[in-house]
NUBA-237345 format. One record per atom (N, C-alpha, C, O): residue in one letter; x negated, y negated, z negated. Coordinates in steps of 0.1 Angstrom, whole numbers, plus 5000, padded with zeros to 4 digits. Atoms other than C-alpha are relative to their C-alpha. Example, Ala and Ser with C-alpha at 12.3 -4.5 7.8 and 13.67 -1.06 7.14 Angstrom:
a499150125000
a487750454922
a499149885000
a498149884993
s500950115000
s486350114929
s500849894992
s500349784991
***
This chain:
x499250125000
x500050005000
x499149885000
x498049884995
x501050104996
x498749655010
x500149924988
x501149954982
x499950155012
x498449374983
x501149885004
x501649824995
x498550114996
x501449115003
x501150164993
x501450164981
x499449915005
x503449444997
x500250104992
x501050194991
x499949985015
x502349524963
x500749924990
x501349964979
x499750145005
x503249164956
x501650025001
x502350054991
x498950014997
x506649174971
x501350104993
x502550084992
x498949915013
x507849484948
x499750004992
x500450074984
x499750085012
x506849354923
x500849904993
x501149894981
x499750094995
x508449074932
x501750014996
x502449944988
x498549945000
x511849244936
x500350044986
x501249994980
x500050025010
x511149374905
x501049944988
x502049964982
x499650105010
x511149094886
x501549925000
x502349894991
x498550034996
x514348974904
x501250054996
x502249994992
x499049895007
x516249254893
x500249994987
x501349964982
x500050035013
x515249244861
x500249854988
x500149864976
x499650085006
x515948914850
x500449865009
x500049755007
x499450124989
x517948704880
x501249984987
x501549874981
x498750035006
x521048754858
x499849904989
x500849834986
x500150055012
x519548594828
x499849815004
x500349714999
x500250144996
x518248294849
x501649915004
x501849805002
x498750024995
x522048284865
x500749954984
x501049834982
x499650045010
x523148264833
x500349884990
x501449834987
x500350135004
x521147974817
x500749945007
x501849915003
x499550114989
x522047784847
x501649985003
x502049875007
x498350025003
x526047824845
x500449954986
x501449894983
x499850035016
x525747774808
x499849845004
x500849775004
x500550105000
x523547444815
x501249865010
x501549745008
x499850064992
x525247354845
x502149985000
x502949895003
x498449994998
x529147444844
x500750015010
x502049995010
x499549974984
x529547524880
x499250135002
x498150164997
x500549904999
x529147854893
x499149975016
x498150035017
x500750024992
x527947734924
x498649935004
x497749965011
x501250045005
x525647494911
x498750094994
x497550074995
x500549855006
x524347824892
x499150085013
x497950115013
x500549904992
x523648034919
x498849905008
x497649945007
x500750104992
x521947734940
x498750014991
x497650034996
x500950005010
x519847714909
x499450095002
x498350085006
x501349895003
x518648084904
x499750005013
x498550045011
x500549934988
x517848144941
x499149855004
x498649855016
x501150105002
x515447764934
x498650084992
x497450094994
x501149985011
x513847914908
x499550125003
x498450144999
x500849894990
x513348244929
x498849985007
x497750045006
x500550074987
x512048064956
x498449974994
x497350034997
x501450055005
x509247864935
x499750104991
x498550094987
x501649905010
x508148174912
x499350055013
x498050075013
x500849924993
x507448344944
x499449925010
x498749965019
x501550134992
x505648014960
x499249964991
x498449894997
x500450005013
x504147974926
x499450154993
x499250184981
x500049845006
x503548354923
x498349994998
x497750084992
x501549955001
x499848314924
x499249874984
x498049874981
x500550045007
x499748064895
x500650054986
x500449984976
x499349955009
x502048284873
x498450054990
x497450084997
x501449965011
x499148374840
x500850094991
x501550034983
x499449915009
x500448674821
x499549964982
x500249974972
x501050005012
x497648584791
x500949864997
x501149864985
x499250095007
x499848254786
x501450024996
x502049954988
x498249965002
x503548384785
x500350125010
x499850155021
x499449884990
x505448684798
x501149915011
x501649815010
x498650064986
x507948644832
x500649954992
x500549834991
x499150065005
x510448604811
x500449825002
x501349755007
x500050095008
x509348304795
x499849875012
x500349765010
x500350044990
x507848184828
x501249935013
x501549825018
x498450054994
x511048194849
x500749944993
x501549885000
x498750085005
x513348014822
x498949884999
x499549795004
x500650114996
x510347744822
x500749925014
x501349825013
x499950004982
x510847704863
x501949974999
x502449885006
x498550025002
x514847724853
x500549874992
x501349804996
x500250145004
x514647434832
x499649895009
x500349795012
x499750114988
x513247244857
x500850005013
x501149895019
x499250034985
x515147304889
x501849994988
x502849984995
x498750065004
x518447254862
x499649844994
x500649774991
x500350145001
x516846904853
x500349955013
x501149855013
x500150064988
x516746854889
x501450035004
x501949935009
x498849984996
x520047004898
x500949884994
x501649815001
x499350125005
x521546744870
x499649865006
x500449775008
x500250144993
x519546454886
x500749945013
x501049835016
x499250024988
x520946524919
x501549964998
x501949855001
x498750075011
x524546524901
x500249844998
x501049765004
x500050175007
x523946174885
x499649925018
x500149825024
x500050114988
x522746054918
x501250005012
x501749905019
x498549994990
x525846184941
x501049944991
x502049914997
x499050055006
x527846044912
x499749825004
x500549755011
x500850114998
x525945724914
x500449965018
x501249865019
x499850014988
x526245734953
x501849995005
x502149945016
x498449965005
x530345804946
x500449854998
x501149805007
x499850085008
x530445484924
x499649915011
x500549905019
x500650094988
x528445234949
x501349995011
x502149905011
x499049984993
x530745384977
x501049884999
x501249785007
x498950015005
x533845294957
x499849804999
x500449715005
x500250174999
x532544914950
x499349945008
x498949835006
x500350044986
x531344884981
x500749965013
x500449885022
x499150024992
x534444944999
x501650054994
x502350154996
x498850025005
x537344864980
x501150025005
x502150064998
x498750024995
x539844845004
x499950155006
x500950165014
x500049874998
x539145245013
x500350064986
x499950174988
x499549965015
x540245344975
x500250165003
x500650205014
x499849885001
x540445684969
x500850054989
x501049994978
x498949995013
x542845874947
x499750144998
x499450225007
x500449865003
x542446194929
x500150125005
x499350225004
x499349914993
x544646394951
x499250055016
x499750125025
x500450004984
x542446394983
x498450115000
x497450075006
x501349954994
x539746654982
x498949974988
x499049894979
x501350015008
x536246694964
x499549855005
x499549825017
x499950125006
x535346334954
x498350005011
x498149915019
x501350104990
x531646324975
x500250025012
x500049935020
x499350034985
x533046445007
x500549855001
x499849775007
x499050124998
x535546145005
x498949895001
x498849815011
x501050115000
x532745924995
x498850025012
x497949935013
x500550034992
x531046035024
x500649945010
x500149845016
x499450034987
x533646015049
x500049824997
x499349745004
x500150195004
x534345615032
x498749905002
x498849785003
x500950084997
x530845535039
x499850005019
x499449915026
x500449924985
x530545725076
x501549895006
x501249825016
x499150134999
x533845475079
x499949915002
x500049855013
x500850174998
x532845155069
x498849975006
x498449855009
x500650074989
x530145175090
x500350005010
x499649915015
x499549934987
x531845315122
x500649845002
x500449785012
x498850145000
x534344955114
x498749875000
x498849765004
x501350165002
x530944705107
x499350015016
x498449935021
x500949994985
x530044855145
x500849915010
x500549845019
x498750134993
x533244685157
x499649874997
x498849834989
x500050155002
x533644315164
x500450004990
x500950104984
x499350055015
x534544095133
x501950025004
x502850064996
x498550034996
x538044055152
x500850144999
x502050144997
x498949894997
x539244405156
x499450104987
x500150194984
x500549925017
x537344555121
x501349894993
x502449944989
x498950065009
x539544265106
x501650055001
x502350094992
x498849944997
x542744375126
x500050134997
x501050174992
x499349875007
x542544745118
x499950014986
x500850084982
x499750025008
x541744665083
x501349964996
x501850034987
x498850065002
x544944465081
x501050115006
x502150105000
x499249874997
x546744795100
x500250104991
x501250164987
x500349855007
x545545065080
x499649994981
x499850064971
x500450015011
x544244925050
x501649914991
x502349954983
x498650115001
x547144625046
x501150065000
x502050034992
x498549914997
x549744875059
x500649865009
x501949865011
x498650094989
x551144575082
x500250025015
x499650095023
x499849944987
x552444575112
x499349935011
x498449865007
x501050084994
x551044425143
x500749865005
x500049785012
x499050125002
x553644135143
x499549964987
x498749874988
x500250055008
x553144095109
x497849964997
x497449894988
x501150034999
x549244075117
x499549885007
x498549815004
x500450094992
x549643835145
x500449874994
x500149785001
x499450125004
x551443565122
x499049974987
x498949864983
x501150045010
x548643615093
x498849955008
x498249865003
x501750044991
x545343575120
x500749895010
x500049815017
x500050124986
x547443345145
x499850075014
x500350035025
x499949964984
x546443565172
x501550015008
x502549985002
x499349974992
x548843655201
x500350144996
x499450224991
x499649885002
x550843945197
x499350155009
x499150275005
x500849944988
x549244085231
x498950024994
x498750144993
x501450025003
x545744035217
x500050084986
x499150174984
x500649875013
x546144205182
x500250175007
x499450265004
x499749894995
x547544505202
x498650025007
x498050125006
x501449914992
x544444525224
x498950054994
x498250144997
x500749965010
x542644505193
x499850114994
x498950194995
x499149825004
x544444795177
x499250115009
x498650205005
x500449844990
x543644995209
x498750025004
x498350135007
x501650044997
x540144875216
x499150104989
x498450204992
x500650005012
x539044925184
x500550174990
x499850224981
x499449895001
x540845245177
x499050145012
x498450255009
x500949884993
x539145425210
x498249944996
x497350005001
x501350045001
x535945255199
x499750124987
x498850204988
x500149895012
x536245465166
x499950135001
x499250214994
x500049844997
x537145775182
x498850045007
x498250155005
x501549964989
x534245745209
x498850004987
x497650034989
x501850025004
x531745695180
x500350154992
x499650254992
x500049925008
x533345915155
x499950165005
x499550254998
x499649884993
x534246205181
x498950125000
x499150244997
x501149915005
x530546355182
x499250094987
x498450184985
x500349905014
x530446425148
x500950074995
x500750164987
x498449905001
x533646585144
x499350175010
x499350285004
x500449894994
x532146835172
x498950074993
x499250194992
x501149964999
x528946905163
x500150074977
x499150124972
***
């Protein structure tokens, strides 16, 4: 047997013998099972890119992997605080996209809200203002053309302009 493939069942090994325990911490620590799993198959990853600085004479595996598990769940919670953080910004960023409890896991939304307000800042100021006042306002396009003064003809081209401008930008990522 070669030494990469002495390494590697060894390897497995250790996996076997104490993934559950790392899984563990990390649901306990974290409170998501998904966040959990993400976690042990981190802390896999770097014992066995780190496998050659593991030192038996300082600590057994054990002690070694819940080291390595402690940190990628520091890191797992930083990321957390920063998508919450990223959430929050969003939200006072772009007020008039408000979100409400009922709509979906909360960083999706705050992606789509940012992938939004930019798609609308690519628009003229004239037709980002008019679908704001459509979709955001809830008014109509009568009731838009007597708030801006425009022509009734002219907010409608807006509407429609500004509507396939959205779709042509947004349309590629919807596919892909």
């Amino acid at each position: 047997m070669t030494a990469p493939a002495e390494s590697s069942v060894a390897f497995k090994e250790l996996y076997d013998q104490w993934a559950t325990l790392v899984h563990t911490v990390a649901r306990r620590a974290l409170g998501d099972e998904f966040e959990a799993q993400d976690v042990t198959q981190q802390v896999f990853v770097a014992a066995w890119r780190g496998r050659s600085g593991y030192r038996p004479e300082l600590g057994n595996a054990r002690s070694w992997l819940l080291g390595i598990t402690r940190h990628k769940i520091a890191d797992a919670l930083s990321a957390r605080a920063r998508r919450a953080k990223l959430v929050a910004e969003a939200a006072r960023s772009a007020p008039l996209l408000a979100v409400t409890a009922t709509e979906g896991p909360l960083a999706q939304r705050a992606v789509e809200r940012i992938v939004m307000q930019g798609e609308l800042n690519r628009l003229s100021a004239v037709q980002r203002d008019v679908l704001r006042l459509a979709f955001y306002s809830d008014l109509t396009q009568v009731q838009i053309a007597e708030r801006t003064g425009l022509p009734l003809g002219t907010v409608k081209s807006h509407v429609r302009r500004g509507l396939h401008a959205l779709r042509d930008n947004l349309e590629p990522a919807v596919r892909t």
